[in-house]
Every structure is written in C-alpha cells, then in structure tokens.
C-alpha positions as CSV (number, residue, x, y, z in Angstrom):
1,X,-27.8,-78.9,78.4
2,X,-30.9,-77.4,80.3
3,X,-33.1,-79.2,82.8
4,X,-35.7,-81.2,81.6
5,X,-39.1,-80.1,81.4
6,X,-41.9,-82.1,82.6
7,X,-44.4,-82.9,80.3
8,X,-46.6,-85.4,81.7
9,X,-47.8,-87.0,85.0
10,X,-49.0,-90.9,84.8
11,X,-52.1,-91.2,86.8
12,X,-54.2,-94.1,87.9
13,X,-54.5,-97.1,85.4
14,X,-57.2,-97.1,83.3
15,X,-59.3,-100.8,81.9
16,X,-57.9,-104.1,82.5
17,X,-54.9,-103.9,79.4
18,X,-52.2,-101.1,80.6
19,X,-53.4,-98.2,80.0
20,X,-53.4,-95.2,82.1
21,X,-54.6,-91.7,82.6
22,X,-52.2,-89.0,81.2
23,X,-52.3,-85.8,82.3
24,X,-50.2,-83.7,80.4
25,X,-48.9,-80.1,80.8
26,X,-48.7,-79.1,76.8
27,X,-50.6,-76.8,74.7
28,X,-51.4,-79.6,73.0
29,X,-52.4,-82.9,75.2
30,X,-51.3,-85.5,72.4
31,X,-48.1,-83.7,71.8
32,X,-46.7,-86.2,73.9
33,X,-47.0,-88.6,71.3
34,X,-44.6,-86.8,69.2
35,X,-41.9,-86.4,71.5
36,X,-40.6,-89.9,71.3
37,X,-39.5,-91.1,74.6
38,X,-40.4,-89.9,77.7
39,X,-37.5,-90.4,80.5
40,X,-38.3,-89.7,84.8
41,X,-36.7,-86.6,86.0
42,X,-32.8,-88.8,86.9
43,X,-33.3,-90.3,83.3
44,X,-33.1,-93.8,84.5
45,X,-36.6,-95.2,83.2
46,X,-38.0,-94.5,79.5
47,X,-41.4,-94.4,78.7
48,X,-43.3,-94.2,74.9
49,X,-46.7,-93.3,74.2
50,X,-47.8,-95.8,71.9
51,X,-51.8,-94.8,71.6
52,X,-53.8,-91.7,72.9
53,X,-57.1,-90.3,72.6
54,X,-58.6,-87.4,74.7
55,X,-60.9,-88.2,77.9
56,X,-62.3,-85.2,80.2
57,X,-59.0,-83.3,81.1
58,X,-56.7,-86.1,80.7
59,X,-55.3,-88.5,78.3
60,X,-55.9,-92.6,77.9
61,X,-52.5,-93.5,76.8
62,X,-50.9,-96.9,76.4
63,X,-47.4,-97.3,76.9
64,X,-45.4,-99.6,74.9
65,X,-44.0,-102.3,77.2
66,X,-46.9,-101.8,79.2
67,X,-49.7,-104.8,79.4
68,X,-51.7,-105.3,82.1
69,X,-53.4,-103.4,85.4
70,X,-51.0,-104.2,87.7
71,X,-48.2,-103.2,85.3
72,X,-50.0,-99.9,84.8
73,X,-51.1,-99.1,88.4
74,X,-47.3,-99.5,89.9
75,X,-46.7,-96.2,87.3
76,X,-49.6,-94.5,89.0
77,X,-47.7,-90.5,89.9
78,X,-44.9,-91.0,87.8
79,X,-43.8,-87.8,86.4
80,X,-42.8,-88.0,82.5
81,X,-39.7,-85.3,80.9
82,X,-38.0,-84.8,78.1
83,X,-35.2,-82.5,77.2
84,X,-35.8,-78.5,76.7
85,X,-34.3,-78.7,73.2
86,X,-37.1,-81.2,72.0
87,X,-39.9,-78.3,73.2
88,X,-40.4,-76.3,70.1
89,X,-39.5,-72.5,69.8
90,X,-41.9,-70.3,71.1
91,X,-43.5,-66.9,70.0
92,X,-42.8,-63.7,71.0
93,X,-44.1,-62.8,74.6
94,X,-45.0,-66.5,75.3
95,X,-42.5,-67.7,77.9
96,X,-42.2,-71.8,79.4
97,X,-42.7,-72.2,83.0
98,X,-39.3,-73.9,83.4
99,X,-37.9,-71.1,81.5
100,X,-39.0,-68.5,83.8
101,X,-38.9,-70.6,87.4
102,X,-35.1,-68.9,89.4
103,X,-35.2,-65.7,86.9
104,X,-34.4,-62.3,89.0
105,X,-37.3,-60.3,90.1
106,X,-36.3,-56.7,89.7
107,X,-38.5,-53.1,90.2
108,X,-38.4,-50.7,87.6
109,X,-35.5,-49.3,88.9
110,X,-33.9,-52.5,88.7
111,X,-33.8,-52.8,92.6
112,X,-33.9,-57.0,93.4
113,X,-37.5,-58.1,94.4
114,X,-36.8,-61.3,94.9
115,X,-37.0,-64.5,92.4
116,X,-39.7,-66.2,90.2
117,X,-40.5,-69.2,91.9
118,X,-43.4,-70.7,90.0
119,X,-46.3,-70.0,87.8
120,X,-49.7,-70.9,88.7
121,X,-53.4,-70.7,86.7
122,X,-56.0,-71.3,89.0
123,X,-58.3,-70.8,85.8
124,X,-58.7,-67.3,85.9
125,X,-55.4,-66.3,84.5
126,X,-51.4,-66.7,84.9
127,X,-50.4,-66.0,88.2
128,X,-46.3,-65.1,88.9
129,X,-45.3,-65.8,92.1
130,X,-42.2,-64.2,93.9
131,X,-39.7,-65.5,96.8
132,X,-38.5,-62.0,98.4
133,X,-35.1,-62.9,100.8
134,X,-37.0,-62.1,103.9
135,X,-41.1,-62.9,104.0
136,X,-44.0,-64.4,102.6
137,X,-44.0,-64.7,99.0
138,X,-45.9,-62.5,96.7
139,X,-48.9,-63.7,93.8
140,X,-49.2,-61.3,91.3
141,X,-50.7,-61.4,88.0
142,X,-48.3,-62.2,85.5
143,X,-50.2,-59.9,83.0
144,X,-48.1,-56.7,80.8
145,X,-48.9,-54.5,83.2
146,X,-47.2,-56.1,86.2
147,X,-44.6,-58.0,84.1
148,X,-43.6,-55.5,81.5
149,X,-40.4,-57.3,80.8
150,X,-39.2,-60.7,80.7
151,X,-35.5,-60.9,79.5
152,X,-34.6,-64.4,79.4
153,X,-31.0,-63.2,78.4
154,X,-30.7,-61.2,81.2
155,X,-31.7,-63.4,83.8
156,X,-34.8,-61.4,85.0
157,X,-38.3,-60.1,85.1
158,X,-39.5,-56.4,86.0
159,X,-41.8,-56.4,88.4
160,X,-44.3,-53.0,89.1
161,X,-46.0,-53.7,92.1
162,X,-49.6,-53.1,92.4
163,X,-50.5,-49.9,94.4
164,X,-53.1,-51.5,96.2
165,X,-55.3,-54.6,95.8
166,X,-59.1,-54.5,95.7
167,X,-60.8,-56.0,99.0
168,X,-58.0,-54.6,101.4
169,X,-58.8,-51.6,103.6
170,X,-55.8,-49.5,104.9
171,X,-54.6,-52.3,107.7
172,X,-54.1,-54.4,104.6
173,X,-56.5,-56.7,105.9
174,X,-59.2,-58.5,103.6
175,X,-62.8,-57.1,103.6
C-alpha cells in the first residue's frame, strides 16, 4: 500500500456552529466530499465532510461530529488524507504530486541529476524542483521540453537542462 495523499488542510473555523475553512488540494474542491473519510497522516483520527459549498479559494465544510467553534477551532491546520487507491486514474501525461515527489532525476544520457523533491505553482505554471547530492537545489519548469519523460515504472524523470536562463549575464548573476 502507497503513502497517503493529502487532500485537504482544515483552516480556521468558520460561524459560531463547527464549520471550518477547507482548503483542498483536488482538481475538484468538493471532491472531498466523495472520498468518504478523511484520516491525519498516522491514520489515528477520521474526519467526514458532511456539507460543502465554495467560498473565495477555499471550502465551508462541516464535519460530522463537529458542533460548535471551539470544537472547530482546536482542528485549525490539520492536514486531511486518504489512501492513493481512492484517487481516481489519471490521463495520460498528467502525473500526482505524490506520485512524482523521490522519482530519479536523470540527463538525457541517463546520468543521475539528482531527485524530484517537490512540485510547486506559484500561478504561472508547474515548477519541478530537483535535490542534486551536493548543492542548492534546482527550479525548473516542469514543462515537455525540460521534462520529456516521466516513467513512473522506471523510477525517474529526464531532465534537459536549460542552456541559459533569461536575466543572467555570463557570472550567472541576475540582471
């Protein structure tokens, strides 16, 4: 059994009758309704989304078991998962995070880079960054061009490395 996936984080409560801002990390924000129960990462505590509607970038959710403020304010940053196998398949050439995060970063002559170590969208686009062994890690765009392969299989991702980055002059310092 794979890892679980984090779905969900609980923010701050929200009115005086348990609910609380949901912010969710699915395609789809009220997915998380579907998924029946949502566990914290060691499994111990269970959580179900009994109602949601869509607010400005987050969820109002109520949880079942979940009544009042105080209730809902001691689950403020509580990080909701569920299990890989309950995610549903995905198409070809779209990837989950969690699937990629510890996959081999190779060259094109399948020389180690380093490792994926996350994905990041600061709103302009996926970003793939990579853990060398030795140095600072490296943000790349995780676009065909710079990832032309992603072989889940395998274990890895090929990497072709930018020859140069727009705004750096030959010290490889920004202009």
């Amino acid at each position: 059994m794979s890892a679980p996936i984090c779905v969900a984080r609980i923010g701050a409560a929200h009115g005086v009758r348990g609910a609380v801002k949901l912010w969710t990390f699915t395609e789809d924000p009220l997915a998380v309704k579907r998924y029946g129960a949502l566990t914290t990462k060691d499994g111990v505590r269970k959580f179900e989304v009994a109602t949601a509607r869509e607010a400005k970038g987050h969820l109002v959710a109520t949880l079942k078991g979940i009544a009042t403020r105080e209730e809902a304010e001691r689950l403020n940053g509580i990080e909701l998962y569920i299990a890989r196998e309950k995610l549903p398949a995905t198409d070809e050439d779209e990837y989950y995070h969690a699937d990629l995060i510890g996959l081999a970063a190779v060259n094109v002559a399948d020389e180690p880079i380093g490792r994926v170590t996350a994905i990041h969208n600061f709103g302009a686009g996926d970003i793939i960054e990579i853990a060398p062994p030795h140095g600072a890690t490296m943000l790349l765009p995780f676009t065909n061009a710079v990832v032309p392969t992603v072989d889940l299989a395998a274990g890895r991702v090929v990497i072709v490395l930018p020859d140069e980055i727009d705004g750096d002059d030959e010290t490889g310092i920004s202009i």
